[in-house]
C-alpha positions in Angstrom: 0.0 15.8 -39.6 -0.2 13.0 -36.7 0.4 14.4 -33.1 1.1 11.8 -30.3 -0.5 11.5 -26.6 2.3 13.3 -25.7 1.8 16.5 -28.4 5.0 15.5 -29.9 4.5 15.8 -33.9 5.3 12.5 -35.4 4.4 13.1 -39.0 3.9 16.1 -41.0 3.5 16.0 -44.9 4.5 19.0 -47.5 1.2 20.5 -47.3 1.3 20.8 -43.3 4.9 22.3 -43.3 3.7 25.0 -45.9 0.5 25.8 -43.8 2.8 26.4 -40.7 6.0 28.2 -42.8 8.3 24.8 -41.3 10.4 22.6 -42.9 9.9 18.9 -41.6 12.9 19.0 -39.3 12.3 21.8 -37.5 8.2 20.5 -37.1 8.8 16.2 -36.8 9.7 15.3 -32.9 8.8 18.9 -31.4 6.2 19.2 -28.5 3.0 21.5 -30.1 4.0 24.0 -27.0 7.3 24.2 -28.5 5.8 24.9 -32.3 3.4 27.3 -31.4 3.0 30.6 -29.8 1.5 30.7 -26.2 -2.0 32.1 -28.1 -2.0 29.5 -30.4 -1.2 27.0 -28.3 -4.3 28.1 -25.3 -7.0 28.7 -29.2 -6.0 25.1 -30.0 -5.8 23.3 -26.4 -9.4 22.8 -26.0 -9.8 21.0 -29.6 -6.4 19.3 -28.5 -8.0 18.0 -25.4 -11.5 17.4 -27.0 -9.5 14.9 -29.9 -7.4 13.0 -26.7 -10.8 12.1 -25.1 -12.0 10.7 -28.4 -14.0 13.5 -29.8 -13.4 14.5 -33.4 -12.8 18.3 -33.4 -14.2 20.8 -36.1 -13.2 24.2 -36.3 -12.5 27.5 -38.4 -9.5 29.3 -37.7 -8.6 32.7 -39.2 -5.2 33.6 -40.1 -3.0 36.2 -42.3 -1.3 34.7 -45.3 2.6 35.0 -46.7 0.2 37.4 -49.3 -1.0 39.7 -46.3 -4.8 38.8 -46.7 -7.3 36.9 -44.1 -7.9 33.8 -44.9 -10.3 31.5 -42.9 -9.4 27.4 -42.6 -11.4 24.7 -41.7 -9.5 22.7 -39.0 -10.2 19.0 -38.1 -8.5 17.1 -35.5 -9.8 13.2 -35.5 -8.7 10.7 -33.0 -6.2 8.0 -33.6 -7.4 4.8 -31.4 -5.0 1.7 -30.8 -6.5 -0.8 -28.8 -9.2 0.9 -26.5 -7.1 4.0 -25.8 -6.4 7.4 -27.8 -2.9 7.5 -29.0 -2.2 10.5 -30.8 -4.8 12.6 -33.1 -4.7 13.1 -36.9 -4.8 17.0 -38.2 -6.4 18.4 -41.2 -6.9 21.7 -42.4 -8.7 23.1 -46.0 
């Protein structure tokens, strides 16, 4: 998924909409406040803010599954530069 300066999600494939239980629509053009739950939102701030000053962010995250059971991601956030300023950040997740 790509997530502008502004947290607004730009562009999130199949995979990504899966991982969140969200169809494109109701994920492409929404502020990340307004996707995710006020917990999720303060876990993934300080990676959010890490990625907007430039620094790639690495992370596990543990969550429950549609089958019930734990299962742990790896979560990577990389900056997207145009010019000489960060404009969004790129988000991938194993």
């Amino acid at each position: 998924a790509y997530w502008d300066r502004d947290l607004i999600c730009r562009f999130a494939n199949r995979q990504f909409c899966e991982w969140l239980r969200l169809d494109a629509a109701a994920l492409i053009g929404r502020r990340s406040d307004s996707v995710f739950d006020v917990d999720t939102q303060r876990l993934l701030q300080p990676y959010i803010d890490g990625a907007l000053a430039g620094t790639p962010q690495v992370f596990e995250r543990s969550e429950s599954g549609v089958d019930g059971e734990r299962h742990w991601r790896l979560v990577q956030f990389f900056p997207v530069w145009r010019e000489a300023a960060v404009a969004g950040f790129i988000v991938l997740g194993t």
